[in-house]
Residue frames relative to the residue before (quaternion, step in Angstrom):
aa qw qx qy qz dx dy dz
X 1.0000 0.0000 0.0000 0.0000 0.00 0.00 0.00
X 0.2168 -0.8818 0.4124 -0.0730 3.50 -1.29 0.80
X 0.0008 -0.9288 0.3482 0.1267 3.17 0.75 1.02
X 0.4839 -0.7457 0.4580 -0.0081 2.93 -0.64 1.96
X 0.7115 -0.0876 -0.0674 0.6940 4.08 1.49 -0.57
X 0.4596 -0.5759 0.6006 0.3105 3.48 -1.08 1.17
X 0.5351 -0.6183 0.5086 0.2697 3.86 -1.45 0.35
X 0.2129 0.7922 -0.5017 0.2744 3.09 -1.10 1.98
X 0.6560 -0.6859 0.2825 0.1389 2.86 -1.08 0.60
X 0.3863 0.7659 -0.1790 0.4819 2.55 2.72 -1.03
X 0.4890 -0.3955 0.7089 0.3193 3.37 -1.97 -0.29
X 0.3421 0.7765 -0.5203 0.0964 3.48 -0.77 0.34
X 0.3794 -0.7427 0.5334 0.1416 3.66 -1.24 0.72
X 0.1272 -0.8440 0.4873 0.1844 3.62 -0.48 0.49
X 0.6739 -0.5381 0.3326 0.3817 3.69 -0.68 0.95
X 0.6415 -0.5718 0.3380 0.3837 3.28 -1.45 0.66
X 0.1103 -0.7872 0.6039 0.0583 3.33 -1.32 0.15
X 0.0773 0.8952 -0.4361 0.0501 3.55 -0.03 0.99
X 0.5763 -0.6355 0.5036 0.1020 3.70 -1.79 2.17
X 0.1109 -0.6640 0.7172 0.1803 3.60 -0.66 0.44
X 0.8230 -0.1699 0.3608 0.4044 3.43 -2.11 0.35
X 0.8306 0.3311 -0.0165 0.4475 3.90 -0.68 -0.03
X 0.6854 0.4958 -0.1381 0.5151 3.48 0.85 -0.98
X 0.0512 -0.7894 0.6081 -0.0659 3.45 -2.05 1.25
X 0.2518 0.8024 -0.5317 -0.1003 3.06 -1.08 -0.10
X 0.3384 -0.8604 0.3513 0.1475 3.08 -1.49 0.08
X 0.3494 -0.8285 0.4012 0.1748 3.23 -0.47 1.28
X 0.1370 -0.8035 0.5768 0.0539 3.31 -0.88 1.24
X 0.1318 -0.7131 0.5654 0.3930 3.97 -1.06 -0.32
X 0.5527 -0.7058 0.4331 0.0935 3.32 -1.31 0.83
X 0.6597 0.4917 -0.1147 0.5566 3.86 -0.47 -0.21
X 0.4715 0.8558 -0.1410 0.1592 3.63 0.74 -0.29
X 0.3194 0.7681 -0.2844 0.4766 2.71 2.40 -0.30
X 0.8069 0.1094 -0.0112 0.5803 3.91 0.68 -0.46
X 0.3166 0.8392 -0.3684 0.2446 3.12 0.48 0.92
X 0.6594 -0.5952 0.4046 0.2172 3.47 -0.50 1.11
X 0.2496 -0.7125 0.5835 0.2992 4.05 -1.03 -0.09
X 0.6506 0.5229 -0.3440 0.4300 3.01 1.60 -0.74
X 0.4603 0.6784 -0.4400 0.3665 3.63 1.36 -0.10
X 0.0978 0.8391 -0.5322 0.0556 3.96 -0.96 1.08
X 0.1403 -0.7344 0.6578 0.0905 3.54 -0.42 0.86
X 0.2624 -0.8095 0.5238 -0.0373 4.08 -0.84 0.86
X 0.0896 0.8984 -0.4156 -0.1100 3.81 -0.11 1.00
X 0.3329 -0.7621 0.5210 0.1923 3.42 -0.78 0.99
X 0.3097 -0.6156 0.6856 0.2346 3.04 -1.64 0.48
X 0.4308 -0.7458 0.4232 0.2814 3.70 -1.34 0.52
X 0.0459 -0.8380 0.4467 0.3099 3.75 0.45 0.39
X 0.7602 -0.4129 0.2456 0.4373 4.05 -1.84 -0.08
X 0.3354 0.5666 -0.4141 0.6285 4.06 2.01 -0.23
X 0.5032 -0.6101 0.5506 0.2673 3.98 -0.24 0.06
X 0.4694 0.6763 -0.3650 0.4348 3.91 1.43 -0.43
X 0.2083 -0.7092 0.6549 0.1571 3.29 -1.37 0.63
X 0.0327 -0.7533 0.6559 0.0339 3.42 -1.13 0.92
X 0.6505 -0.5775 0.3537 0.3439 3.36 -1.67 1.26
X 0.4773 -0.6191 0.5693 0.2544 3.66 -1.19 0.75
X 0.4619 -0.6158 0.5757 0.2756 3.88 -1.02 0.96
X 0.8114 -0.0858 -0.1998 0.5425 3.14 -0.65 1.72
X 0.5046 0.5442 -0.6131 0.2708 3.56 0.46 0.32
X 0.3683 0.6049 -0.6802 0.1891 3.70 -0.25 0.57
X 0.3244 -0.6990 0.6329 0.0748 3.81 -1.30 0.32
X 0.0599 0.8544 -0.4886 0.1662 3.45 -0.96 0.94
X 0.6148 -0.4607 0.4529 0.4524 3.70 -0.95 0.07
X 0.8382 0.3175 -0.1675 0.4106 3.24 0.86 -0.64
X 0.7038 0.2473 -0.1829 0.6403 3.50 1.68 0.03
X 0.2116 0.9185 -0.3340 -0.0058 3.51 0.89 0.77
X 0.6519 0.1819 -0.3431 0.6513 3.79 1.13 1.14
X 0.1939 -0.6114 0.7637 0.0732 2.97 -1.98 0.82
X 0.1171 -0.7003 0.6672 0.2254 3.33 -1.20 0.72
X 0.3723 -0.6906 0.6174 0.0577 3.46 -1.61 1.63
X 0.0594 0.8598 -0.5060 -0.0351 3.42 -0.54 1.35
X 0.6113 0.5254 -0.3320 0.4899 3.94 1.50 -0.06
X 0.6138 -0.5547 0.3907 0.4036 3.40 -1.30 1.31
X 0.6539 0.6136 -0.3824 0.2232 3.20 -1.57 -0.32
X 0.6038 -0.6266 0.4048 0.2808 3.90 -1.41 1.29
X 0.0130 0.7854 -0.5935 0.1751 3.39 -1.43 1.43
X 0.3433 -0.8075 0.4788 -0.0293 2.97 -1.14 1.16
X 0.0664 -0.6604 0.7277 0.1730 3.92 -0.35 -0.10
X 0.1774 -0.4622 0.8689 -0.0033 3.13 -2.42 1.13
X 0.2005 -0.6578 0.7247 0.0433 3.15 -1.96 0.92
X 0.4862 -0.6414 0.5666 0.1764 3.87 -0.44 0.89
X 0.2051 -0.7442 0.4836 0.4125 3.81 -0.46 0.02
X 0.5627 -0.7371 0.3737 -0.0193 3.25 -1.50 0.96
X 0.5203 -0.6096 0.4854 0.3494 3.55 -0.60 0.16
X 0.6420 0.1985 0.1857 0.7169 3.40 0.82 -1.74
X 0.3594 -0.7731 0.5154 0.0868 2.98 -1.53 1.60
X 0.0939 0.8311 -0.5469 0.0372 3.21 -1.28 1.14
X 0.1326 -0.8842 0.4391 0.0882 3.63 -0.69 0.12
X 0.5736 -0.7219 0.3601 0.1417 3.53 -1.20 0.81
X 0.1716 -0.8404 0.5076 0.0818 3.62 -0.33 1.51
X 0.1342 0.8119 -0.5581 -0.1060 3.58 -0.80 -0.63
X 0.3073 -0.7071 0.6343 -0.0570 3.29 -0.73 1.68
């Protein structure tokens, strides 16, 4: 497991990570035991423009709290800032 954001309260962006051909993973948030709905953590995909755009359905929540990531290619997670700290793993 890999923690991709450290738990906070902050906004914060977590460094690229990147799926070869064949490869998955899954992105979980952490802390979560008191968590907020309005809490949101947001993964991007990198496109060949060097821009990251938001992945269809890749938002995260108290109520949706992993996404499994199954297509090659570089990705990021944003965290929104929060009421209650929490943070983003991925295994």
């Amino acid at each position: 497991m890999a923690q991709l954001i450290a738990s906070t309260t902050d906004a914060a962006t977590s460094a690229d990570f990147t799926l070869a051909a064949g490869e998955s993973a899954t992105i979980s948030l952490y802390n979560t035991n008191d968590l907020r709905e309005l809490a949101m953590a947001h993964v991007q995909i990198k496109g060949s423009d060097g821009a990251y755009y938001p992945v269809q359905d890749g938002g995260l929540s108290a109520t949706r709290n992993t996404l499994r990531i199954t297509a090659a290619g570089t990705y990021r997670v944003s965290k929104d800032v929060s009421a209650t700290a929490f943070g983003v793993d991925k295994v």
